[in-house]
N, C-alpha and C positions, 0 to 999 in steps of 0.2 A: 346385443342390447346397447342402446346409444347412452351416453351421457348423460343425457335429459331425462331417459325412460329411468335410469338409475337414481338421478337427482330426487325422482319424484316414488321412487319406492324407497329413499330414505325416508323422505315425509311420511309415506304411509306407515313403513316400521315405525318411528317416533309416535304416529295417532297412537298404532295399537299399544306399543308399550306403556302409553300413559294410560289405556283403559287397562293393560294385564296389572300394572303397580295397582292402581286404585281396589282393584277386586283380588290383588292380594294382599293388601293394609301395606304394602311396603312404606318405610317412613318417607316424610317426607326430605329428610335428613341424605338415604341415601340413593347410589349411584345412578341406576336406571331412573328414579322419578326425575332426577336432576339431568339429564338428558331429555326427560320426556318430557319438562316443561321449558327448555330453554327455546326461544322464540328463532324461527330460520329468518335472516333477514328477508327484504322486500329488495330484489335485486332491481335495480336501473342503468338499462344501457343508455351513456349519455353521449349522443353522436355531438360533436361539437369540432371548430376549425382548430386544431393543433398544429397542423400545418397548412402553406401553400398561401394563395393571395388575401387568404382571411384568417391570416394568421394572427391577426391585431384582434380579434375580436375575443380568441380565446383565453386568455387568462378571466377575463368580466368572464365568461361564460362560467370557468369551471365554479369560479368563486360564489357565486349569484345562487347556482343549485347548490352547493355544498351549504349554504346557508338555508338555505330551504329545507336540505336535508335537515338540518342541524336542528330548526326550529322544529319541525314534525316529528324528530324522534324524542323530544325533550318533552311532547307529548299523548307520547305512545306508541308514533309511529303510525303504519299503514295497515287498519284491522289486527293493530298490536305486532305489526312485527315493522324493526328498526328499518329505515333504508339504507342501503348500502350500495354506492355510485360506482361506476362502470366507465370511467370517459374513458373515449376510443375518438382518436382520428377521424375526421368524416371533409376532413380541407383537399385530400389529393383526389384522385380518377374513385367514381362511382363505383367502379368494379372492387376496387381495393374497399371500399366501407362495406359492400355488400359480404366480403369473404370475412368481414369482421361480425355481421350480425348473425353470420349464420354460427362463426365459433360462439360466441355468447348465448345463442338460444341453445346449441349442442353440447356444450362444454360448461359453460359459467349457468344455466339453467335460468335464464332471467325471466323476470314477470315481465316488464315492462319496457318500451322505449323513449324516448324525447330524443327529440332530432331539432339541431340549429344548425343549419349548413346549405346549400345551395338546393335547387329546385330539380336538378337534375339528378343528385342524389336521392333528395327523396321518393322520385320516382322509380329509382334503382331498387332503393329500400321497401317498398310497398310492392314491389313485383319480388324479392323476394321474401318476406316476410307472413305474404298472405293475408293476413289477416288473422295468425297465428297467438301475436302477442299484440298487446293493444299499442299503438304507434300515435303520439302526441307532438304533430310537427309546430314548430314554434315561429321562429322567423319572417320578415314583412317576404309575401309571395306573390303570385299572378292570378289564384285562385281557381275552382275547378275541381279540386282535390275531396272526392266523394267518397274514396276507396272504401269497404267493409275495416270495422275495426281502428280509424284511421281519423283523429281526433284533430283539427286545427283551429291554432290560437294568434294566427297568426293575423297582421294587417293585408285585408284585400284588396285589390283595385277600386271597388267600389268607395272604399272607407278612404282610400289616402289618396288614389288620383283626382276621382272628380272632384273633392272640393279642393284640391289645389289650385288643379289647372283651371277649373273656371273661376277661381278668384282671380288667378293671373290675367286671364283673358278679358274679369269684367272690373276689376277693380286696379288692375298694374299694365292694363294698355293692351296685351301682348296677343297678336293676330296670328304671326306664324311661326314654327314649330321645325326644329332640328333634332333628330334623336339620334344618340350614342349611346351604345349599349356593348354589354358583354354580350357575345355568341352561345346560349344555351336558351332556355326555354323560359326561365324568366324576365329578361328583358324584351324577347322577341312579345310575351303573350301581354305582358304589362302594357308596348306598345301600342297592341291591336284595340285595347280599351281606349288608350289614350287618345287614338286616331278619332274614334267615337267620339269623346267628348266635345274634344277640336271640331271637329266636324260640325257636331250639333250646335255649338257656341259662337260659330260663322268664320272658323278659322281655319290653315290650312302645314299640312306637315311639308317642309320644303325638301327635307331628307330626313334619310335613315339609315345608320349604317351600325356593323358591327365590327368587334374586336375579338380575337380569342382570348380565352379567358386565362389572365396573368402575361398578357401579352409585355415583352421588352419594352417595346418603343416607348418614346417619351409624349407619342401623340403631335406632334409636328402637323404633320401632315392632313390629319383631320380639322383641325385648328385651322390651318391655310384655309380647308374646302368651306368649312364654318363662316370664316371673314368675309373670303370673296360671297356668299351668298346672305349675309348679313341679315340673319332670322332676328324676332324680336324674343325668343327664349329658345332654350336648349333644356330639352328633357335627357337627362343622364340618368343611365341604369350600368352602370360600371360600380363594380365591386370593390372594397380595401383599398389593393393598392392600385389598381386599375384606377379606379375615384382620383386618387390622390397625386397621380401620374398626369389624369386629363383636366383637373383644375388648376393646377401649379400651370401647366404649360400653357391654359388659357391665358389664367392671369398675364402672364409673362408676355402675353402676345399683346397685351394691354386688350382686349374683349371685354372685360369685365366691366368697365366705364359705362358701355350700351347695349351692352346683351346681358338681359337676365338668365339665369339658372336654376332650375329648379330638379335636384337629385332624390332619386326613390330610396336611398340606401345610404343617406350623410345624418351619420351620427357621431358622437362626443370624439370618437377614440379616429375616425376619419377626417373630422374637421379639425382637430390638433396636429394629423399629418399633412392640411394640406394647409394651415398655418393662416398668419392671420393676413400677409399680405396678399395669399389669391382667394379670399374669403366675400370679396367688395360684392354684391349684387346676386350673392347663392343662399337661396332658399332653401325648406326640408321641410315633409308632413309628414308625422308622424305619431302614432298612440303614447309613446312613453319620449320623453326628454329626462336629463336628470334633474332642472330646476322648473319641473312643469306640476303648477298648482295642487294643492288636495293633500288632507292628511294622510289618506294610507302612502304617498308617497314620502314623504316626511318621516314617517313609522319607519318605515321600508328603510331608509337610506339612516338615521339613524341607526338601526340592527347592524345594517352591512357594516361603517365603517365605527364601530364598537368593537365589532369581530375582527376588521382587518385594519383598523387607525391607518396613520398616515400613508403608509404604503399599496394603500387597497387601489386594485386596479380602476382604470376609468371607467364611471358608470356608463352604459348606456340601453341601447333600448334591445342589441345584440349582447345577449348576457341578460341583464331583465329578462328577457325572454324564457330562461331555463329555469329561473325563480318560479315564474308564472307556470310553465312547464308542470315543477316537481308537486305547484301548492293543486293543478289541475289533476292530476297523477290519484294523489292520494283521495280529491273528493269525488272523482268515477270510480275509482277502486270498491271503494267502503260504499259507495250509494249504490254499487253494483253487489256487494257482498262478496266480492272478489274479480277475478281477472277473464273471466267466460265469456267471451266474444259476444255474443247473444244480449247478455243481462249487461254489457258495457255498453253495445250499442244502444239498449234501452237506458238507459243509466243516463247516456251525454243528453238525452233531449229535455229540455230544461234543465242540466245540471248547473247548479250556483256554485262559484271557489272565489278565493279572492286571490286577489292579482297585485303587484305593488302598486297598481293604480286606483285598485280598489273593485267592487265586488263585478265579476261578469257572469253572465247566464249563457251559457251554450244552446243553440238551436241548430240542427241541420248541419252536425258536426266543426260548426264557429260560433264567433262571438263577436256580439256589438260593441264598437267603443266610442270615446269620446278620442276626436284626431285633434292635433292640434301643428299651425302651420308655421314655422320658424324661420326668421332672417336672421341670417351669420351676421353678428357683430366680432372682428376678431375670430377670437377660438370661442366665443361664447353664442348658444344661440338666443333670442331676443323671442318668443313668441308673442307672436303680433295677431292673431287669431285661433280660436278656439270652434271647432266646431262639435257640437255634444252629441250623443247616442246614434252615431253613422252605423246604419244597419250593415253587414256584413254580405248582402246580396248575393248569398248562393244559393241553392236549390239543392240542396243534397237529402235523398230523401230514406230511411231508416230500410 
């Protein structure tokens, strides 16, 4: 008998116990009923970067759900029982998270997942998973992601590229197109959208190249190939410290003056690393900023740093995410009446939760948002364009 089969015949001893006390009058005072009504928590594996090149994003990450937890158990919890958080590594080699989901569902017996971590991970995680336990990937992604069971909250190409790039292209000049990217599935798949849009906009991509991912080098040498072919923007899809490694050295190269930039993946805790001097002419679109309009974020970011005052990690939209996550978690749960693969798949379609952005409706296993497109002033970003309810443009179908 596995651990889980175990896990789950305590639950059932605890059901019956609480029917044998009731149809014995036992008080309410003693032992067995007080076992049979104490609530089993609502387990959460929270895959989040603890290590490796996005390592920066994790402290916001754990903070963000533990406050989420915090606020949902203060009001009952998930179908009454408390949650109780699970963060597990998910920054190093795929293989390594996967040997972790599987002790957690065998050993620790979890309901549930949220995943904030790279694209190639969660494809690890959904091939082993199955569609066993319900899996709420969070993170800005490349999209595509239909799996059984397999819930995303995340920004899609749809939502964050096209209106980027064709305001670049129709409103900030920019005809053609240098792409740097990390080497996994997300930068490559991000691309092939982007080639689209370019395309369609009457523009053209003059290269493309990749980097392994947490690569040394200081980017020298891509920087050289950049100058000498003198694009009028560079789409960067580099990660933490990847990002912060290929901006700095831009800068440095003085590029910044006439090449704009525009990055998939530049938020608060990345544009602080890569500082204010190589910040001159780099762009970001994205759903969540931390000084980006609307009172639920307001709400939101008041909560957070009540709970953690001055020392609360840097908001952003990495970490946000796992808030959005845990608040996503609990209204499929309960609108599904539980965790049954079937009745959650049915559950996510039109499911409503609110988000620190405020309220979203799931369809077709995601969600529409309001994007909004940012120029680095310094370490701060200036949003300079709002665009509202960017459909989510997938096709995933029940």
């Amino acid at each position: 008998m596995t651990k889980r089969s175990q896990g789950f015949t305590r639950r059932r001893f605890l059901g019956s116990g609480a029917a044998l006390g009731a149809g014995a009058g036992i008080g309410i005072g003693s032992f067995p009923m007080r076992l049979a009504v104490a609530a089993q928590p609502f387990k959460i594996g929270l895959f989040i970067a603890l290590s490796g090149p996005a390592s920066l994003f994790g402290p916001t990450q754990r903070a963000c759900a533990e406050l989420a937890a915090e606020e949902i158990n203060q009001k009952g919890g998930i179908l009454g029982r408390p949650i109780k958080l699970y963060p597990t590594d998910a920054g190093g080699a795929p293989a390594e998270t996967t040997k972790s989901a599987v002790r957690l569902m065998l050993e620790d017996d979890v309901d549930l997942f949220i995943g904030s971590h790279d694209s190639a991970t969660r494809e690890a995680l959904v091939a082993t998973i199955k569609g066993k336990v319900p899996y709420i990937y969070t993170p800005v992604y490349e999209g595509g992601e239909c799996a059984f069971n397999v819930y995303v909250i995340a920004d899609t190409p749809p939502q964050q590229i096209h209106p980027s790039v064709a305001w670049m292209m129709k409103d900030h000049g920019a005809k053609s197109f240098y792409f740097i990217g990390d080497d996994y599935v997300w930068p490559r798949k991000s691309n092939e959208y982007a080639r689209q849009v370019i395309a369609e906009n009457g523009g053209k991509v003059v290269n493309e190249e990749y980097v392994p991912f947490g690569a040394p080098n200081k980017f020298e040498e891509v920087v050289t190939r950049i100058k000498a072919v003198k694009p009028d923007a560079v789409l960067i899809t580099l990660v933490g410290a990847d990002n912060v490694n290929f901006n700095r050295t831009f800068a440095g190269f003085g590029l910044d003056k006439d090449i704009a930039r525009l990055s998939l993946l530049l938020e608060e805790n990345t544009l602080h690393g890569i500082g204010a001097d190589s910040s001159r002419n780099l762009y970001s679109c994205m759903s969540y900023f931390a000084n980006a309009p609307g009172k639920a974020n307001q709400e939101f970011k008041a909560a957070y740093f009540k709970k953690y005052g001055a020392k609360a990690p840097q908001l952003s939209i990495i970490g946000v995410d796992c808030y959005d996550g845990v608040s996503c978690a609990k209204a499929l749960v309960e609108k599904a009446g539980g965790t049954n693969a079937r009745r959650c798949m049915a559950a996510s379609q039109g499911l409503v939760f609110e988000s620190a952005s405020g309220p979203w409706k799931m369809y077709n296993q995601h969600v529409d948002k309001t994007m909004y497109l940012a120029l680095c002033k310094g370490t701060e970003f200036d949003i300079i364009k709002t665009f509202p309810d960017i459909k989510h443009g997938q096709t995933c179908r029940a």
